[in-house]
C-alpha positions as CSV (number, residue, x, y, z in Angstrom):
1,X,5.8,48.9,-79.6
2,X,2.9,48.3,-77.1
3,X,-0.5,45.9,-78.1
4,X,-3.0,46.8,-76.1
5,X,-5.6,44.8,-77.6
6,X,-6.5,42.3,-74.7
7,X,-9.1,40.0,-77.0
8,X,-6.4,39.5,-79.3
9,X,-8.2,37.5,-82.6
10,X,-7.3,34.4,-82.3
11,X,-6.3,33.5,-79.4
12,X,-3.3,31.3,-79.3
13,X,0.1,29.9,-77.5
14,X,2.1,32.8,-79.7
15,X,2.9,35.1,-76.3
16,X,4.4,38.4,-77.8
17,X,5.4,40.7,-74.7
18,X,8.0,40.5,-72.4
19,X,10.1,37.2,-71.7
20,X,10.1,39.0,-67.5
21,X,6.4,39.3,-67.7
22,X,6.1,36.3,-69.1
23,X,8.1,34.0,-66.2
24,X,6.7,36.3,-63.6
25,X,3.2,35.3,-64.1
26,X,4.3,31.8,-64.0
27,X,5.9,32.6,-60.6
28,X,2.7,35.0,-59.7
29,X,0.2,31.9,-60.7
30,X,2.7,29.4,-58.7
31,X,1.9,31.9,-55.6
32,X,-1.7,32.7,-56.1
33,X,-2.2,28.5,-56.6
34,X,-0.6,27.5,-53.1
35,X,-2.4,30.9,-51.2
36,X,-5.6,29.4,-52.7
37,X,-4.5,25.7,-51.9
38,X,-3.9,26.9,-48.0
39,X,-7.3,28.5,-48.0
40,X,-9.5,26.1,-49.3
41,X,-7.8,23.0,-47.5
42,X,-5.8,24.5,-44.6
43,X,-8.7,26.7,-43.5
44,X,-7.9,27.0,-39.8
45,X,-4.2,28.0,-40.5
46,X,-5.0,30.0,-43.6
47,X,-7.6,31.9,-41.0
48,X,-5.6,32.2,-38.1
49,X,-2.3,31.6,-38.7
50,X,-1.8,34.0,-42.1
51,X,-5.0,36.0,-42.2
52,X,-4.8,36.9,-38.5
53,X,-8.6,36.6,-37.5
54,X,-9.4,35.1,-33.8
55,X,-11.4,32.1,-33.2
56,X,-14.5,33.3,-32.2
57,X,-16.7,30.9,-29.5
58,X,-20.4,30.8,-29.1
59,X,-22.6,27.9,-28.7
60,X,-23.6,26.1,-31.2
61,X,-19.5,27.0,-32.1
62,X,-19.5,29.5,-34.9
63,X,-16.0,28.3,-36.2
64,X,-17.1,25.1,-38.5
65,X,-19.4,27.5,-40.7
66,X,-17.0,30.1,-40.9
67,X,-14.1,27.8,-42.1
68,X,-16.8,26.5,-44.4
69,X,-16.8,29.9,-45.9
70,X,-13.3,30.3,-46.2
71,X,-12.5,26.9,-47.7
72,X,-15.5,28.3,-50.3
73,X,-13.1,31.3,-51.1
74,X,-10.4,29.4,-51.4
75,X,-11.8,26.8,-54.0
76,X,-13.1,31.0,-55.8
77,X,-9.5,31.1,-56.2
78,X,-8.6,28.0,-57.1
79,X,-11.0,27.9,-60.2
80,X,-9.2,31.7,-61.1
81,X,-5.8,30.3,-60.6
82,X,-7.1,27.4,-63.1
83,X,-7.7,29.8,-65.7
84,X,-5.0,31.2,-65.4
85,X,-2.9,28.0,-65.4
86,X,-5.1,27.5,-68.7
87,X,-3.5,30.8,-70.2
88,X,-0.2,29.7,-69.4
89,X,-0.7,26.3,-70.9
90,X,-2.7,27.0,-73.9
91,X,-3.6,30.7,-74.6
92,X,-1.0,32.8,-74.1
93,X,-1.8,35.5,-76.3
94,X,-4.3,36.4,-73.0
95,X,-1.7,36.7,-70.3
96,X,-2.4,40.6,-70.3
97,X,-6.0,40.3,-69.8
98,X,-5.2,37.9,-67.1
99,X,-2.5,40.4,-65.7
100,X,-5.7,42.9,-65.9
101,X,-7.8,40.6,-63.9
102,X,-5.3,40.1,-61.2
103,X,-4.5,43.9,-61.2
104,X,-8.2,44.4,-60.2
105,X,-8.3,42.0,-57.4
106,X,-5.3,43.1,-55.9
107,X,-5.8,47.1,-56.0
108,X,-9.4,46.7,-55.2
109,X,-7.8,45.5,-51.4
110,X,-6.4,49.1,-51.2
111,X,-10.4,50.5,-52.1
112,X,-12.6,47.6,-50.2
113,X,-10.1,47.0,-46.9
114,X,-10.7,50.2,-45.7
115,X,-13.9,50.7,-46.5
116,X,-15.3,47.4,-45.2
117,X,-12.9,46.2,-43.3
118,X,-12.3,49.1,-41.4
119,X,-14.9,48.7,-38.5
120,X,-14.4,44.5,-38.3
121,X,-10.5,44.2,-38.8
122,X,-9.2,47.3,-37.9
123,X,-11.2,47.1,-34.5
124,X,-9.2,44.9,-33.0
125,X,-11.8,42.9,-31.9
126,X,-12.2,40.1,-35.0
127,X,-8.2,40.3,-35.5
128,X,-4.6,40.2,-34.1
129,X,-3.7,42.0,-37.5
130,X,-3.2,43.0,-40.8
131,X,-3.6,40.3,-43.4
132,X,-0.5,39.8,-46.0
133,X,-3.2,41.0,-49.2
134,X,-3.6,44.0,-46.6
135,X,-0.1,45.0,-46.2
136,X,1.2,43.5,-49.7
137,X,-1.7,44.9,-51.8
138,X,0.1,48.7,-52.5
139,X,3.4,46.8,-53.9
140,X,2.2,43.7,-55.5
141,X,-0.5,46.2,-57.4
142,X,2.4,48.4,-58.8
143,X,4.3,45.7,-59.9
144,X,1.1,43.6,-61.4
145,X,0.7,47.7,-63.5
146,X,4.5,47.2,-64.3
147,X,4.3,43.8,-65.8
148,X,1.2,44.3,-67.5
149,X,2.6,46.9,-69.3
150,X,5.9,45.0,-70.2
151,X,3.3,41.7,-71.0
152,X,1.8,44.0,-73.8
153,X,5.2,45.4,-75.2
154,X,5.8,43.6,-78.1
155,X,9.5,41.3,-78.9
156,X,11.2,42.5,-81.7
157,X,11.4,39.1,-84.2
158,X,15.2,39.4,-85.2
């Protein structure tokens, strides 16, 4: 049987859905925490190295602010990946609405890359090429659908 209440009253460590969904969010938050960790601290490599953008030059040099800016998105997804750490720790009962929350972030990639991204990235001239969340985002949103479902099908209690 499937809950789909995602405020479930109260709100407690008493996780009901699937055992998978259940270690796979653990794994997913583990993941999410290091991208963000690389991001906000590793900004250079997280920007050139993973995310494939150029180092632009200019004088005054451009690059200092624009790392500032990353590391700033980065510490955005620190703070989610500390709710969600929160969740895992202390209020289960929410690992679905959490799933849902991830699930946007991910398939809005597939709506916002190519709408905004497609004259700066695809260009060429900003980037060397896709970004992982670019070419990851189909697959990770179907399996973040997939596990959402199984994290709000209920355990049977034998």
């Amino acid at each position: 049987m499937f809950n789909f209440n995602l405020l479930p009253t109260p709100a407690d460590n008493e996780y009901r859905g699937s055992k998978v969904a259940f270690w796979f969010f653990i794994a997913f938050v583990c993941l999410m925490t290091w991208r963000s960790i690389i991001h906000m601290f590793f900004e250079e490599y997280g920007m050139h190295g993973i995310a494939n953008l150029i180092i632009l030059s200019g004088e005054p040099d451009p690059m200092p602010l624009i790392y500032m800016f990353f590391s700033l998105w980065g510490f955005a997804q620190v703070i989610f990946c500390g709710v969600s750490w929160i969740v895992i720790f202390r209020y289960r009962t929410l690992i679905p609405l959490m799933y849902v929350f991830w699930l946007i972030e991910w398939s809005g990639r597939l709506f916002l890359y190519p709408l905004l991204g497609k004259s700066v990235l695809a260009s060429g001239i900003y980037s060397s090429g896709n970004t992982p969340g670019v070419e990851g985002a189909p697959y990770v949103t179907v399996l973040l659908i997939l596990l959402l479902l199984l994290s709000m099908r209920e355990q049977n209690k034998e």
